[in-house]
PDB file as gemmi writes it, atoms N, CA and C in Angstrom:
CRYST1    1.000    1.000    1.000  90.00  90.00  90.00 P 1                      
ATOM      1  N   UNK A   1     -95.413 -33.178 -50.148  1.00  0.00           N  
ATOM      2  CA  UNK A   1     -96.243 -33.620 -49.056  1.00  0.00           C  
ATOM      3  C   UNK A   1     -97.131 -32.479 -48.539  1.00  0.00           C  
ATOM      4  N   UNK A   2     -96.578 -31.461 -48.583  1.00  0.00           N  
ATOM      5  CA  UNK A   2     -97.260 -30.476 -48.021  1.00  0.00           C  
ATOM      6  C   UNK A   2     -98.438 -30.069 -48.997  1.00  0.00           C  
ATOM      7  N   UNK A   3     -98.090 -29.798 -50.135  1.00  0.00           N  
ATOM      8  CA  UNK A   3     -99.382 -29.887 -51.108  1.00  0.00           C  
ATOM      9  C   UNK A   3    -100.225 -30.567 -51.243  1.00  0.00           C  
ATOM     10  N   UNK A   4     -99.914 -31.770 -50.600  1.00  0.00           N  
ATOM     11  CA  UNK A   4    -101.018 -33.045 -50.741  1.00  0.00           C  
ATOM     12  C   UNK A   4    -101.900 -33.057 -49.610  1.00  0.00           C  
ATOM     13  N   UNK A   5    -101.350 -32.183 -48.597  1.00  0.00           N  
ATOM     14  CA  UNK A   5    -101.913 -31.755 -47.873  1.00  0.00           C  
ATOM     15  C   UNK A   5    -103.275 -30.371 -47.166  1.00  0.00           C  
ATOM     16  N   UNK A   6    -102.666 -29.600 -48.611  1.00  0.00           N  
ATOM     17  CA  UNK A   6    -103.758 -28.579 -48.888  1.00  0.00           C  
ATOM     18  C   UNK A   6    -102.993 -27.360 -48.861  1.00  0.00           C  
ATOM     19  N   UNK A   7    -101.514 -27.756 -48.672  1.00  0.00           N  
ATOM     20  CA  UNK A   7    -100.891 -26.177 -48.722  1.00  0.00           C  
ATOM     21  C   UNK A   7    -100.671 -25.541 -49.586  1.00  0.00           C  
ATOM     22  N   UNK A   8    -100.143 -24.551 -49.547  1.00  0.00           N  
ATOM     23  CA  UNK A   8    -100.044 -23.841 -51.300  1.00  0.00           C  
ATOM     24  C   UNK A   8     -98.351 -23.229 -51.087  1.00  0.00           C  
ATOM     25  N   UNK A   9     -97.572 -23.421 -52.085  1.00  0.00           N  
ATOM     26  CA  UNK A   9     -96.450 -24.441 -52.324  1.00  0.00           C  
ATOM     27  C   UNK A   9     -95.974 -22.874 -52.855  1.00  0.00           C  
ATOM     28  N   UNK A  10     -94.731 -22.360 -52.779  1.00  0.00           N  
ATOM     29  CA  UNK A  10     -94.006 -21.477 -53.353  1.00  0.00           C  
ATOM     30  C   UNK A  10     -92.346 -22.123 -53.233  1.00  0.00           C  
ATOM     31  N   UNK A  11     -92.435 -22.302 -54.525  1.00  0.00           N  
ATOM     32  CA  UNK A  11     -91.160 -22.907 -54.765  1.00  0.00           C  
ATOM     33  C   UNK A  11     -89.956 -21.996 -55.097  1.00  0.00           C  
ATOM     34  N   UNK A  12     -88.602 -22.027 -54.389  1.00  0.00           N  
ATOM     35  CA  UNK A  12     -87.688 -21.090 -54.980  1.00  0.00           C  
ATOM     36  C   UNK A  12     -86.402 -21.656 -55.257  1.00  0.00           C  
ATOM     37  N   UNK A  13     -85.732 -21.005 -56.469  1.00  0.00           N  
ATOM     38  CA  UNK A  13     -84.802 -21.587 -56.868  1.00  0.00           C  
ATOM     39  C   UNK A  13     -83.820 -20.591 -58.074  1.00  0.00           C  
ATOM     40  N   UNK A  14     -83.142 -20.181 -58.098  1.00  0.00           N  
ATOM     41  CA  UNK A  14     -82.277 -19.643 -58.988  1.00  0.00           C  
ATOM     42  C   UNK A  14     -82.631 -19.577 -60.691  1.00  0.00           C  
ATOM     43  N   UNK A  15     -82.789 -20.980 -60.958  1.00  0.00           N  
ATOM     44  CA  UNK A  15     -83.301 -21.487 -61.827  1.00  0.00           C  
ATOM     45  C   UNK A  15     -84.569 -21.378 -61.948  1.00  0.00           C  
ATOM     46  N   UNK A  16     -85.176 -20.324 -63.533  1.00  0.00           N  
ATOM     47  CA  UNK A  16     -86.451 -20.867 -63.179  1.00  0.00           C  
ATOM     48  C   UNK A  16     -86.787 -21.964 -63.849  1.00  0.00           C  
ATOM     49  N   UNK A  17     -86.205 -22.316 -64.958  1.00  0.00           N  
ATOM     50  CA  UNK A  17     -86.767 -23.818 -65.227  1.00  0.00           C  
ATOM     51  C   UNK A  17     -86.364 -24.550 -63.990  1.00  0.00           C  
ATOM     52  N   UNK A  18     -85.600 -25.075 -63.116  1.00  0.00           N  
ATOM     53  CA  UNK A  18     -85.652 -25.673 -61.370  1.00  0.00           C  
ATOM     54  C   UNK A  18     -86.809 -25.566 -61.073  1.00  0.00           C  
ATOM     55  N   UNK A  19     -87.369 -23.977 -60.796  1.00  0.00           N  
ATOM     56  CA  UNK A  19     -88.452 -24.048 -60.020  1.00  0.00           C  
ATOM     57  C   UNK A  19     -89.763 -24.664 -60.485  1.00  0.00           C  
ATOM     58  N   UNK A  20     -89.566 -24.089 -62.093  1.00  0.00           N  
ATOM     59  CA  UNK A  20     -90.962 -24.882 -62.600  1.00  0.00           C  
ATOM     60  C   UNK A  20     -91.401 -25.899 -62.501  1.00  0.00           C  
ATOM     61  N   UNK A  21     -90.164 -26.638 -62.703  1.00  0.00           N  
ATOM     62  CA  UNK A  21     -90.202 -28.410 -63.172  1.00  0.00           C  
ATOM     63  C   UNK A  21     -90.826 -29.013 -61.826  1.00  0.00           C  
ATOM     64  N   UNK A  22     -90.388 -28.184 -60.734  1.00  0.00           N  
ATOM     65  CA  UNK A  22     -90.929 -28.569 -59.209  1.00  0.00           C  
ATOM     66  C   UNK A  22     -92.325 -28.590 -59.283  1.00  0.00           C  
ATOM     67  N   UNK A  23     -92.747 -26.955 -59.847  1.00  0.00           N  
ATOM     68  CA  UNK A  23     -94.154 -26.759 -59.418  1.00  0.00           C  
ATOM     69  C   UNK A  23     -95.078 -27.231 -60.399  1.00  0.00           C  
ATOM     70  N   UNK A  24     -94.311 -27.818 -61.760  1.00  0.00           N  
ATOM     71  CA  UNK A  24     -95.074 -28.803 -62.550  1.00  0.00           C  
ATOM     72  C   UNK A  24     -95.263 -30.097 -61.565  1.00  0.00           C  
ATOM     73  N   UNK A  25     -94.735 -30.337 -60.916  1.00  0.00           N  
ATOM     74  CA  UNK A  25     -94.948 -32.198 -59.848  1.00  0.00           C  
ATOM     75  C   UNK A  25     -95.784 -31.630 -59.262  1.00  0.00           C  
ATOM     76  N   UNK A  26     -95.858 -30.563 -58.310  1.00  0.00           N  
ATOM     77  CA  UNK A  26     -96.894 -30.826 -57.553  1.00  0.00           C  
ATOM     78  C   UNK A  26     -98.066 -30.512 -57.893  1.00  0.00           C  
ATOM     79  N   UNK A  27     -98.340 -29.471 -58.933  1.00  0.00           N  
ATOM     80  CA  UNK A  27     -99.497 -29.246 -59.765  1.00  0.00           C  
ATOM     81  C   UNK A  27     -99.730 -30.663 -60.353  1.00  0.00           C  
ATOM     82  N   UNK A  28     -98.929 -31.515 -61.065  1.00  0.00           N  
ATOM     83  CA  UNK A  28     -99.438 -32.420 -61.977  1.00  0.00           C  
ATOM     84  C   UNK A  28    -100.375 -33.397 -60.582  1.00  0.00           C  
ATOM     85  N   UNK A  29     -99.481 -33.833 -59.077  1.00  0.00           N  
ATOM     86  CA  UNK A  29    -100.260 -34.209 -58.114  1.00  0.00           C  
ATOM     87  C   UNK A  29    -101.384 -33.977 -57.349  1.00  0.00           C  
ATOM     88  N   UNK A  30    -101.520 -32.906 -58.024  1.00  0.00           N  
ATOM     89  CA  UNK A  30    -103.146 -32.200 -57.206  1.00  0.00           C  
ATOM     90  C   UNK A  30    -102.944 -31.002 -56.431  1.00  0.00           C  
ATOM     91  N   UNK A  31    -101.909 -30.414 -56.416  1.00  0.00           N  
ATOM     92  CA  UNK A  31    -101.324 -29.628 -55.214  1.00  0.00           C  
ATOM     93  C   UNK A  31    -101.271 -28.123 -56.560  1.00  0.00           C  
ATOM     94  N   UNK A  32    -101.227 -26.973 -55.307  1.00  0.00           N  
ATOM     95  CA  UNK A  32    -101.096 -25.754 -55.691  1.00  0.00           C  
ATOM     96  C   UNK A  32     -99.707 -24.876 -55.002  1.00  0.00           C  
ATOM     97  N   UNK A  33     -99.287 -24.977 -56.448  1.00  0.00           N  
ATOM     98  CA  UNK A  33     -97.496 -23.899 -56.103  1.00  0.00           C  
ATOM     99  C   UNK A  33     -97.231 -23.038 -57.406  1.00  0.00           C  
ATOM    100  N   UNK A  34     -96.554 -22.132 -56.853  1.00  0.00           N  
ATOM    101  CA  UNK A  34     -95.865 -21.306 -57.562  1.00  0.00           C  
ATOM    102  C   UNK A  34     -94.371 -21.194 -57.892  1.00  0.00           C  
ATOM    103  N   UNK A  35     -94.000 -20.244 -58.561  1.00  0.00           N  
ATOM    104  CA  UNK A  35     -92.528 -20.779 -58.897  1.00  0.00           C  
ATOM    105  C   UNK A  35     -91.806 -18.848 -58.209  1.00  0.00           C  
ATOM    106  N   UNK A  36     -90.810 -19.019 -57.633  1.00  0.00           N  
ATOM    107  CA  UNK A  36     -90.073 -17.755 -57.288  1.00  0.00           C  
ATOM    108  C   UNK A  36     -88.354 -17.784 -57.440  1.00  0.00           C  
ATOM    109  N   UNK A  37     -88.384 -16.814 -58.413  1.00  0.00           N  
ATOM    110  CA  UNK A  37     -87.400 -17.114 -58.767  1.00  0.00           C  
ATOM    111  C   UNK A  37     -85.957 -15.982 -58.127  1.00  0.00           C  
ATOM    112  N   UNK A  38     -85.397 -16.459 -57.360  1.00  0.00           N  
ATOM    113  CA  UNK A  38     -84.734 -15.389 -56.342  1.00  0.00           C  
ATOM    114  C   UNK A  38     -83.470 -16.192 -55.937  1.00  0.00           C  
ATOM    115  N   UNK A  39     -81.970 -15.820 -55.220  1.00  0.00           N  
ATOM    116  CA  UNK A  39     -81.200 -16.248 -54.794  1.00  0.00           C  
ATOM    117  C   UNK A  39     -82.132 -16.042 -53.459  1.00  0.00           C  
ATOM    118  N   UNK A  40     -81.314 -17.617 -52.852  1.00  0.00           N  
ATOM    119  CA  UNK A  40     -81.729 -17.398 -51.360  1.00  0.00           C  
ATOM    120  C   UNK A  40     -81.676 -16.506 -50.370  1.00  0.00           C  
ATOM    121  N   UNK A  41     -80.453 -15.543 -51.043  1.00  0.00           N  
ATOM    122  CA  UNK A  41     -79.845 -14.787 -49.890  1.00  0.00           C  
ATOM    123  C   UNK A  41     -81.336 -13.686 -50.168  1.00  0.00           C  
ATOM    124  N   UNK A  42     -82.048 -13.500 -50.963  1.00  0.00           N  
ATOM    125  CA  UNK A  42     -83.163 -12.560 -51.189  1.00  0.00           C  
ATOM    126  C   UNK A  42     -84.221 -13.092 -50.249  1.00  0.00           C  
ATOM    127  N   UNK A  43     -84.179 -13.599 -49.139  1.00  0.00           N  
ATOM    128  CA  UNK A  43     -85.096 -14.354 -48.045  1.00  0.00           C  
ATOM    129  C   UNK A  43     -86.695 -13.420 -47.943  1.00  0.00           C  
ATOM    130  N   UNK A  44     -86.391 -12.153 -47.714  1.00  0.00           N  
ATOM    131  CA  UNK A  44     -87.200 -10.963 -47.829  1.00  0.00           C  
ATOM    132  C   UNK A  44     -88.024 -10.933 -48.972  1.00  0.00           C  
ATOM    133  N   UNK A  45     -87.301 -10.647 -49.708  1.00  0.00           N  
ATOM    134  CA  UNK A  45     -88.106 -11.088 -51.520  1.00  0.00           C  
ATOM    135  C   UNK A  45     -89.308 -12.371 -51.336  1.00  0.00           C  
ATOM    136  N   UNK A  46     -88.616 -13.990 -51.252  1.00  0.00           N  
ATOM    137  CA  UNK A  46     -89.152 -14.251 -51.345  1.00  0.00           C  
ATOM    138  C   UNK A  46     -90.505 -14.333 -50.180  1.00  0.00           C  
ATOM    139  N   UNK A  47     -90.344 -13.969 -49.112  1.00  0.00           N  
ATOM    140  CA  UNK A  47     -91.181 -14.198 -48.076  1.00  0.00           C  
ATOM    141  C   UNK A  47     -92.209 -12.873 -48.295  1.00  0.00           C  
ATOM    142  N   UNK A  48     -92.484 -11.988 -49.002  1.00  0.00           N  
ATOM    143  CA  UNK A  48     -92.932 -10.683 -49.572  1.00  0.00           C  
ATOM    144  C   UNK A  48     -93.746 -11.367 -50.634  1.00  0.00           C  
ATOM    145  N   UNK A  49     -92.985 -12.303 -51.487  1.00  0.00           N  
ATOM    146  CA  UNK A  49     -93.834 -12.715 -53.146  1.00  0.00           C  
ATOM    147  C   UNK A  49     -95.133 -13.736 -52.174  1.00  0.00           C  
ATOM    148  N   UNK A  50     -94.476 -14.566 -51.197  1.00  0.00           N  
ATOM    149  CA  UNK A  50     -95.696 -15.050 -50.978  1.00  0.00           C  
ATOM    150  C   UNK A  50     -96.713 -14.750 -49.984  1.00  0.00           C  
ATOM    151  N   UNK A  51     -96.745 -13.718 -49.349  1.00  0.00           N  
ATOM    152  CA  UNK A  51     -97.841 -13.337 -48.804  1.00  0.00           C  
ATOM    153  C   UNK A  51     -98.608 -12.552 -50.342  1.00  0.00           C  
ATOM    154  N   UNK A  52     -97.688 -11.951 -50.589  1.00  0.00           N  
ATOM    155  CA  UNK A  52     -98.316 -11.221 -51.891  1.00  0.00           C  
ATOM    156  C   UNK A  52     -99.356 -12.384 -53.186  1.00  0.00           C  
ATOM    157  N   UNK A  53     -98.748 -13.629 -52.751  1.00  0.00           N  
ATOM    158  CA  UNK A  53     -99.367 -14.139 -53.620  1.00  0.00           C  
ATOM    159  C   UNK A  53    -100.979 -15.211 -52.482  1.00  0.00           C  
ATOM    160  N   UNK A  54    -100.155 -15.304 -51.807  1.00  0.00           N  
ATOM    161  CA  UNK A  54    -101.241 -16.195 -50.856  1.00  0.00           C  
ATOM    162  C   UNK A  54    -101.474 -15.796 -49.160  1.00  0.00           C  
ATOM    163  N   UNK A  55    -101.340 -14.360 -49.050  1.00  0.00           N  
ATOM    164  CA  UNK A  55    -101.477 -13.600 -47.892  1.00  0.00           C  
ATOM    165  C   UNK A  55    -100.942 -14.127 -46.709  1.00  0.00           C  
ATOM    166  N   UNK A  56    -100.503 -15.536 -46.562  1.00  0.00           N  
ATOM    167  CA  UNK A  56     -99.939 -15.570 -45.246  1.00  0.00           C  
ATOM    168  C   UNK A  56     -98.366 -16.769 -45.169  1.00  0.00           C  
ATOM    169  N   UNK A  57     -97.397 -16.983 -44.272  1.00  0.00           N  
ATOM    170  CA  UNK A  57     -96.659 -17.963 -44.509  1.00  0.00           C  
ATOM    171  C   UNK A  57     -96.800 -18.941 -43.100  1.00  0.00           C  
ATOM    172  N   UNK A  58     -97.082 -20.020 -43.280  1.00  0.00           N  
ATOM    173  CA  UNK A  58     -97.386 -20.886 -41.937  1.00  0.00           C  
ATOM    174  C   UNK A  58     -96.416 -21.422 -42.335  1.00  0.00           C  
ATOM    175  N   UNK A  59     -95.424 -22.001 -42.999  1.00  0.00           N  
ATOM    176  CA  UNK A  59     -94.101 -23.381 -42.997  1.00  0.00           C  
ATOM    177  C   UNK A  59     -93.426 -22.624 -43.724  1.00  0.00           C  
ATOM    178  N   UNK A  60     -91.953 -22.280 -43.195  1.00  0.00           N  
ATOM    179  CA  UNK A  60     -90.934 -22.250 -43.980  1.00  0.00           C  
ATOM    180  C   UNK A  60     -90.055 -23.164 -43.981  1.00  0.00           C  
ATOM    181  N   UNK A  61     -89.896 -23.960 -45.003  1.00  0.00           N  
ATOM    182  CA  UNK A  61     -88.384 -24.835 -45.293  1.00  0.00           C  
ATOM    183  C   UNK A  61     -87.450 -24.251 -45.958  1.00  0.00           C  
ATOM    184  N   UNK A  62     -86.397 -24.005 -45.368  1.00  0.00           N  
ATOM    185  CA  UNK A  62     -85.027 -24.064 -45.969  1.00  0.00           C  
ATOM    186  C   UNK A  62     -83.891 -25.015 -46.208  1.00  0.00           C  
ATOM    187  N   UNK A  63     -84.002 -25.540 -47.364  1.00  0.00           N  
ATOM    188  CA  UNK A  63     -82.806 -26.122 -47.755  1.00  0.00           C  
ATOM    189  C   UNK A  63     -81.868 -26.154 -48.972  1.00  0.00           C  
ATOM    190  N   UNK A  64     -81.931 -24.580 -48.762  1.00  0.00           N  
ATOM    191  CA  UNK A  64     -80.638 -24.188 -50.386  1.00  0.00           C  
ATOM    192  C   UNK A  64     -78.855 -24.770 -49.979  1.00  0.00           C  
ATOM    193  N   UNK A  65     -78.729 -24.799 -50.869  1.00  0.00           N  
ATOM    194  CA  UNK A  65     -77.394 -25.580 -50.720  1.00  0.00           C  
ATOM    195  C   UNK A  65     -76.954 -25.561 -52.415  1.00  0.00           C  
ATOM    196  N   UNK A  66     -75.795 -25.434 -52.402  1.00  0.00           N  
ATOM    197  CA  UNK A  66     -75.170 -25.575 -53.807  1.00  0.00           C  
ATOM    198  C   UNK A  66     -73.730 -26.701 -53.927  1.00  0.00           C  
ATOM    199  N   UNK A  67     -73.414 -27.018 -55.057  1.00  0.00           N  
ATOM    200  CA  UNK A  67     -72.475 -27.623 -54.994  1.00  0.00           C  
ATOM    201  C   UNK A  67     -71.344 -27.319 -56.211  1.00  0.00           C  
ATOM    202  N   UNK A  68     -70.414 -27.507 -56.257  1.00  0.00           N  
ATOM    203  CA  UNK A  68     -69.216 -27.313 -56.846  1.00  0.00           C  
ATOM    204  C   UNK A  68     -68.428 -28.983 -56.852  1.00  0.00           C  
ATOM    205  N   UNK A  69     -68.196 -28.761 -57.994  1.00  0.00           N  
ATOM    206  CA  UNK A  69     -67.448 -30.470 -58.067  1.00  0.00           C  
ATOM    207  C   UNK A  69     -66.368 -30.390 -57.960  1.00  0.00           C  
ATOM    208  N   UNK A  70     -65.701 -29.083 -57.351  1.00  0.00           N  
ATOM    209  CA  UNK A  70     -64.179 -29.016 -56.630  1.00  0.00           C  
ATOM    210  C   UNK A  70     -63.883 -28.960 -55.888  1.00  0.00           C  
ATOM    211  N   UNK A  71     -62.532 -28.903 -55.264  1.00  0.00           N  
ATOM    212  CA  UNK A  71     -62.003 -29.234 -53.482  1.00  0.00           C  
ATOM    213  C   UNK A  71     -61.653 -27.928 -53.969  1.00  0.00           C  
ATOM    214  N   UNK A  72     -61.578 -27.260 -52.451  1.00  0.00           N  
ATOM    215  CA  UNK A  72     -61.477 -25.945 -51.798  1.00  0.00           C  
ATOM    216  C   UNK A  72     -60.824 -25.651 -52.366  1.00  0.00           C  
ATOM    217  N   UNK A  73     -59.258 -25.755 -53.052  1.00  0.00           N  
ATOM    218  CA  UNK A  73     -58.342 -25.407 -53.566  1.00  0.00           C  
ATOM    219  C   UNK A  73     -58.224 -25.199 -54.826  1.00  0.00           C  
ATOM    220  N   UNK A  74     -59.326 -26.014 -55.577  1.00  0.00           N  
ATOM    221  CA  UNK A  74     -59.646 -25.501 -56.902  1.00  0.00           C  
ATOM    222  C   UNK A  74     -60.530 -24.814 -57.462  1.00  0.00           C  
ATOM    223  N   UNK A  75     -61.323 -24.067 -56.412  1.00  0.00           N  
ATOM    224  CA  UNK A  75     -62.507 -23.113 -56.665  1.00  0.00           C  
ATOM    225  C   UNK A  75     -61.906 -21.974 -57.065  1.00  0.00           C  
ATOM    226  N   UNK A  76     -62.170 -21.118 -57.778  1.00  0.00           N  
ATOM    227  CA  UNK A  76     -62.267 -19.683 -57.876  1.00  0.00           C  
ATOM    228  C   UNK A  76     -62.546 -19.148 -56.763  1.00  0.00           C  
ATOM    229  N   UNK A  77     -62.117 -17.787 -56.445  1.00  0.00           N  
ATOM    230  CA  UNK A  77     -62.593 -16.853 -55.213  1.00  0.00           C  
ATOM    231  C   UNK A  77     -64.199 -16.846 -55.836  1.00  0.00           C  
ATOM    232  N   UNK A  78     -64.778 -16.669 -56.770  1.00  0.00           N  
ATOM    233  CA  UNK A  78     -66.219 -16.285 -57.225  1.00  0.00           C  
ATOM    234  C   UNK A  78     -66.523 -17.524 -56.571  1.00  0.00           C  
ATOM    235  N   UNK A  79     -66.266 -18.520 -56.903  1.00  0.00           N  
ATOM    236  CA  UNK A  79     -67.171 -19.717 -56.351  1.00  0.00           C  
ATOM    237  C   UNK A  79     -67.699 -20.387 -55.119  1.00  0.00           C  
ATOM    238  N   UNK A  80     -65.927 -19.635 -54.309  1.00  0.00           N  
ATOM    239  CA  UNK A  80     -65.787 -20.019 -53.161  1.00  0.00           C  
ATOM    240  C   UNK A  80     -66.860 -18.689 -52.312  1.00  0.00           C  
ATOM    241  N   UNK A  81     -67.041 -17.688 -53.092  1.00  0.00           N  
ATOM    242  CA  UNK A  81     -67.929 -16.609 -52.189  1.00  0.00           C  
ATOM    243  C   UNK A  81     -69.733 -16.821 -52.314  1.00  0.00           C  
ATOM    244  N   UNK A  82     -69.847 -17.935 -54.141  1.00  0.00           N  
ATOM    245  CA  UNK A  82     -71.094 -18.384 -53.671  1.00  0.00           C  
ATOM    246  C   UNK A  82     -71.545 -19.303 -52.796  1.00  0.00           C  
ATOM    247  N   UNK A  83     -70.370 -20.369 -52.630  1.00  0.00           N  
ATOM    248  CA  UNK A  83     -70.999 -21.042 -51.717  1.00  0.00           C  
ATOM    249  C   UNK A  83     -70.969 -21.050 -49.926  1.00  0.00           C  
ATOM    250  N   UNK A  84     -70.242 -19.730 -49.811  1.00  0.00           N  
ATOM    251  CA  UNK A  84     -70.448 -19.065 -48.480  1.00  0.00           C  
ATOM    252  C   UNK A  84     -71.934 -18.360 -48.413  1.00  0.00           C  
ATOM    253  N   UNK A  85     -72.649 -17.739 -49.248  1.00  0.00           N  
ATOM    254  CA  UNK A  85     -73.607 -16.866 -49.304  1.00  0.00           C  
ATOM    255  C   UNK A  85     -74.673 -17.681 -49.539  1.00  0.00           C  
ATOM    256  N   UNK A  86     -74.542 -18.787 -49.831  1.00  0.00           N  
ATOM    257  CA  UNK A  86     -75.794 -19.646 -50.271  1.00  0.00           C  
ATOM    258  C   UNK A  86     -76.142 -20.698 -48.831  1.00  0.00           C  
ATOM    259  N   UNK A  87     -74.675 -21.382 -48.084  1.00  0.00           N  
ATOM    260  CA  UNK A  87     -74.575 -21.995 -47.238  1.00  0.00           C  
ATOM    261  C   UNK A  87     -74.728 -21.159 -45.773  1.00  0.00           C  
ATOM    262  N   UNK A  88     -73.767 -20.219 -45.807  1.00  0.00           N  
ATOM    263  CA  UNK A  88     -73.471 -19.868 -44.290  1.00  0.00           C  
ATOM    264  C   UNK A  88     -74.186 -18.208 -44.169  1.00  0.00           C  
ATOM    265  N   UNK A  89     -73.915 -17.158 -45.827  1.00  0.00           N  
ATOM    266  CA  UNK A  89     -74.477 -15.546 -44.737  1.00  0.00           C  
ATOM    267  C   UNK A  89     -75.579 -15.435 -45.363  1.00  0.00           C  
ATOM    268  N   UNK A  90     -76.470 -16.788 -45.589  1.00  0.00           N  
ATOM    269  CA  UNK A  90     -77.903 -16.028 -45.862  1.00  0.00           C  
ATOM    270  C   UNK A  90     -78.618 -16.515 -44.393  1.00  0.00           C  
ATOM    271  N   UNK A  91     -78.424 -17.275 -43.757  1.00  0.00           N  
ATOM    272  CA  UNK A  91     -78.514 -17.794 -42.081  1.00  0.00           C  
ATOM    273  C   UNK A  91     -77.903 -16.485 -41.557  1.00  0.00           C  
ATOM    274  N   UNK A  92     -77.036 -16.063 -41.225  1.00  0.00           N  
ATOM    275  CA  UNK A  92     -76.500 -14.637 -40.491  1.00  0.00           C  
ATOM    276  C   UNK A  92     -77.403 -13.477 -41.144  1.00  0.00           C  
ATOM    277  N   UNK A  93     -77.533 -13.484 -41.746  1.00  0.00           N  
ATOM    278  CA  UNK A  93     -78.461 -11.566 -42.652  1.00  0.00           C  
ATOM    279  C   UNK A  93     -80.177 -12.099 -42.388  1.00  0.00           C  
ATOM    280  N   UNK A  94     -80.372 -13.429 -42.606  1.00  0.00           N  
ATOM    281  CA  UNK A  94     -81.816 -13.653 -41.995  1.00  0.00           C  
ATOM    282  C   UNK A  94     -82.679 -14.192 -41.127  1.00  0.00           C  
ATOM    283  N   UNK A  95     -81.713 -14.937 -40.573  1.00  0.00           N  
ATOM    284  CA  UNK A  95     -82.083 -15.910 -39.573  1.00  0.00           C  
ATOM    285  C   UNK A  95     -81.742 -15.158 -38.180  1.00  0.00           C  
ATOM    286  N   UNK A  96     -82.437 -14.633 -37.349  1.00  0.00           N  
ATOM    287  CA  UNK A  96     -81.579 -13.527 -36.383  1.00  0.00           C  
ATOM    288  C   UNK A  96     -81.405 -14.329 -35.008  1.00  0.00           C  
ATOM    289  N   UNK A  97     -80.227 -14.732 -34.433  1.00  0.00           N  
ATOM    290  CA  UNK A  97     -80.182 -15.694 -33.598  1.00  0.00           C  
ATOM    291  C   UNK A  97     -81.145 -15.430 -32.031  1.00  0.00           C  
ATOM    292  N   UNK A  98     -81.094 -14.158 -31.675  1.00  0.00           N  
ATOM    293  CA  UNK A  98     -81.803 -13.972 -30.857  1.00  0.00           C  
ATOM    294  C   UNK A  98     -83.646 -13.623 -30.946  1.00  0.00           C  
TER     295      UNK A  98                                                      
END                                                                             
């Protein structure tokens, strides 16, 4: 929506085929995006690639989120620490409450 709107689109995602496949839709719709390929918790990174790429940021959306197709008890400690870092301490390290 926002591309259709005239914005210019920096897409991020772990994945870069994820990100592409994104910024193939909105390119194929008329819209202009890029692809950044960064863990969320790299908030800095990416908010750096896109001024660097389009000098300014007017909208940030955040909605990283991951999933695991296990109950708490069957995660790995590795798994259980990505989806603290993806969900809850990239909000604490970037989001500064005050």
């Amino acid at each position: 929506m926002y591309a259709r709107l005239g914005a210019n689109v920096v897409v991020n995602d772990v994945s870069e085929k994820g990100a592409n496949a994104v910024v193939d839709e909105i390119v194929k719709a008329g819209g202009k995006a890029i692809s950044a390929v960064f863990s969320v918790e790299d908030g800095e990174k990416i908010a750096e690639f896109a001024l660097k790429q389009f000098g300014a940021v007017h909208v940030l959306v955040a909605n990283a989120g991951i999933l695991r197709d296990k109950s708490f008890q069957a995660m790995s400690e590795q798994e259980w620490d990505l989806v603290l870092a993806v969900h809850l301490r990239w909000v604490l390290l970037d989001c500064p409450l005050d």
